[in-house]
C-alpha positions in Angstrom: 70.3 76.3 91.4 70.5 73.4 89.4 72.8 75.2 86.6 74.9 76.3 89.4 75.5 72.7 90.7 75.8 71.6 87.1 78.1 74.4 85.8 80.7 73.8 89.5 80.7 70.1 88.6 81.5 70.7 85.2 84.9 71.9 86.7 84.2 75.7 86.2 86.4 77.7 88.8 83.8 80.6 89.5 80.5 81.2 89.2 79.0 85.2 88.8 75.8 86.1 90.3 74.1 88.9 88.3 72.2 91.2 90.4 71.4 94.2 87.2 67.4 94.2 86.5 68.1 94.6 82.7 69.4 91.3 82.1 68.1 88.0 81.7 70.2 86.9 83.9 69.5 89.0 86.8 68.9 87.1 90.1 66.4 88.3 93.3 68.3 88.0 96.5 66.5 85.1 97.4 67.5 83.2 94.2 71.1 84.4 95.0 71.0 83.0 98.8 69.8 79.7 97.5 72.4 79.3 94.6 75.2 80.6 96.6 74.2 77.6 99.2 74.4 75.4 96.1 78.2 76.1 94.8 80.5 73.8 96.5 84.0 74.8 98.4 86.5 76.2 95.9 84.6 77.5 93.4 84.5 81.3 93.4 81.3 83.5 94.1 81.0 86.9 91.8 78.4 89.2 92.3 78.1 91.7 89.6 76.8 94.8 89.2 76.4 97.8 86.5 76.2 101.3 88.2 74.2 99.8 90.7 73.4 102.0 93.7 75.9 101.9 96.9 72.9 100.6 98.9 71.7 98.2 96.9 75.6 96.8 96.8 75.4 96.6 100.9 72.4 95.3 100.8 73.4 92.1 98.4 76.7 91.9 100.5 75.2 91.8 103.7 73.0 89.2 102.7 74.8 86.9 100.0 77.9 85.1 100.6 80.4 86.7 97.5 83.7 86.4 97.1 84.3 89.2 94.8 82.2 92.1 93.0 82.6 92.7 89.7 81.7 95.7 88.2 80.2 96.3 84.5 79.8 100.2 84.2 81.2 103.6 84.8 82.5 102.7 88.2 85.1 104.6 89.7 87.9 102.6 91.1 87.4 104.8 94.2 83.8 103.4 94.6 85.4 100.1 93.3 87.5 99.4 96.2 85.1 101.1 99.1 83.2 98.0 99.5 86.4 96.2 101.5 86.4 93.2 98.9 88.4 92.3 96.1 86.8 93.5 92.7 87.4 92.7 88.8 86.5 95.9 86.8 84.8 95.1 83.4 86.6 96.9 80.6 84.4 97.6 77.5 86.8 97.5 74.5 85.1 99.0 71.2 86.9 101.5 69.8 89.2 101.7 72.8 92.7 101.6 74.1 93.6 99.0 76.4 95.8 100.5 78.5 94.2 104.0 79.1 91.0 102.4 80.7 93.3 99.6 82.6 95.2 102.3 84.0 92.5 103.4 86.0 92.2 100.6 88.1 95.4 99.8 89.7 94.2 98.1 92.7 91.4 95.5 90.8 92.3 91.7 91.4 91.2 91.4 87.7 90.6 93.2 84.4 87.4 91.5 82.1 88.1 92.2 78.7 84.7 92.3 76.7 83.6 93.8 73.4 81.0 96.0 74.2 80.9 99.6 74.6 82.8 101.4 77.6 79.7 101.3 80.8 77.3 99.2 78.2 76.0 96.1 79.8 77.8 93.4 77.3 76.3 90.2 76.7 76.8 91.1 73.4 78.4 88.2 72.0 80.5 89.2 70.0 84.1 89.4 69.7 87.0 91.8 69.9 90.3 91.7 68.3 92.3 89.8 70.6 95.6 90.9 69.8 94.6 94.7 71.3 95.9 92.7 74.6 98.8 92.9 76.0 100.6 89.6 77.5 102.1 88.9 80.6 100.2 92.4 82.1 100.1 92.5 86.1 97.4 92.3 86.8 94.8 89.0 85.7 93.2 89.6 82.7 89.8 87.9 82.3 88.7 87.6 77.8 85.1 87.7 78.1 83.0 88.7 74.8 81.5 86.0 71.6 83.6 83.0 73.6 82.1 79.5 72.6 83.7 75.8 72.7 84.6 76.4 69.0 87.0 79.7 69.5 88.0 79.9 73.2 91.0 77.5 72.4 92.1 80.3 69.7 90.7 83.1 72.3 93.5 81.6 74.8 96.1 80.8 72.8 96.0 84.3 71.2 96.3 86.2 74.6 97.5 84.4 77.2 94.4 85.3 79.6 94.6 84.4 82.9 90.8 83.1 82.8 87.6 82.6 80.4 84.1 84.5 81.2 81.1 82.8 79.6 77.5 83.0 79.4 75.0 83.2 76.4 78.0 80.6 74.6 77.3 78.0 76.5 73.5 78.7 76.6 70.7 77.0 74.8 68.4 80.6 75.2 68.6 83.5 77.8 70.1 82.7 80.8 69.7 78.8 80.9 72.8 77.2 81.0 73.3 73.9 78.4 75.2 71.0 79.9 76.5 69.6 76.9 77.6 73.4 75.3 79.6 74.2 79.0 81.0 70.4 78.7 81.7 71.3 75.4 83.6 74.7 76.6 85.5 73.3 79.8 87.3 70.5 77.6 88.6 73.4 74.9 90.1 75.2 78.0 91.7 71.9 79.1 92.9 71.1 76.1 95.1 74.7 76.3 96.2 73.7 80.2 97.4 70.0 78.8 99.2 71.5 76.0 101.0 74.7 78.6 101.7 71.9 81.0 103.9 69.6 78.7 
């Protein structure tokens, strides 16, 4: 809860709740109630999942407040869009074409560009090669994948990303966020909005 307050005052614009077992980051439901009480007005709730069963989805939507689902595996964007709420599909890019995976979500609110492995959990941190993206696509593209304070100015400059996704970069070990490293982060995504806005 405390990162959550931290990271919303920081100035971040949404916050992702990760409810897959696997990951260090994985939160109970409890833990998800609490935090989501935490995050102020404004700032975005994402709940995301990896080939999570359509139960266990309900289940976290009926009892956390979210504001979108994003989801990290081999989703369909039928199953996608059955849950009634906007979603952002997770795009692994090694070894693969943008635009043939993209294609098959027409209807997501946002595409997360990461550099894992098509369906593989990310978190990888590593990078991709940027200029595989398109600009000015339809639909938002979120560049997720090895971002720090030291390359996401680059990372946004590069492709003209609608938003940033962070985690182990501004981390100090698994899943504990490190006030200085996501002060650190915010202000190299300013400095790209000061520069587009004069």
């Amino acid at each position: 809860m405390a990162d959550a307050k931290m990271v919303s005052r920081a100035g971040a614009d949404a916050l992702g709740l990760v409810f897959y077992p696997k990951s260090p980051r994985n939160v109970s439901l409890e833990q998800a109630r609490t935090i989501g009480q935490a995050i102020p007005p404004f700032v975005t709730r994402v709940g995301l999942f990896l080939n999570a069963e359509r139960d266990f989805i309900t289940q976290v939507l009926d009892q956390v407040t979210l504001d979108v689902i994003q989801f990290h595996g081999n989703e369909s964007a039928e199953f996608c869009r059955s849950f009634g709420r906007p979603y952002i599909k997770a795009l692994g890019m090694l070894g693969q074409n943008f635009y043939e995976l993209a294609r098959a979500y027409p209807d997501a609110q946002g595409l997360l560009v990461d550099s894992h492995a098509p369906g593989a959990a990310g978190g990888t941190g590593q990078t991709f090669d940027w200029t595989q993206l398109p600009q000015n696509y339809p639909q938002a593209l979120i560049l997720a994948g090895g971002l720090k304070a030291d390359n996401v100015y680059q990372a946004i400059k590069t492709t003209q990303v609608y938003a940033v996704d962070v985690s182990s970069g501004v981390e100090s070990t698994a899943g504990v966020k490190d006030p200085a490293k996501v002060a650190a982060f915010l202000n190299e995504v300013r400095r790209v909005e000061c520069e587009h806005d004069h």
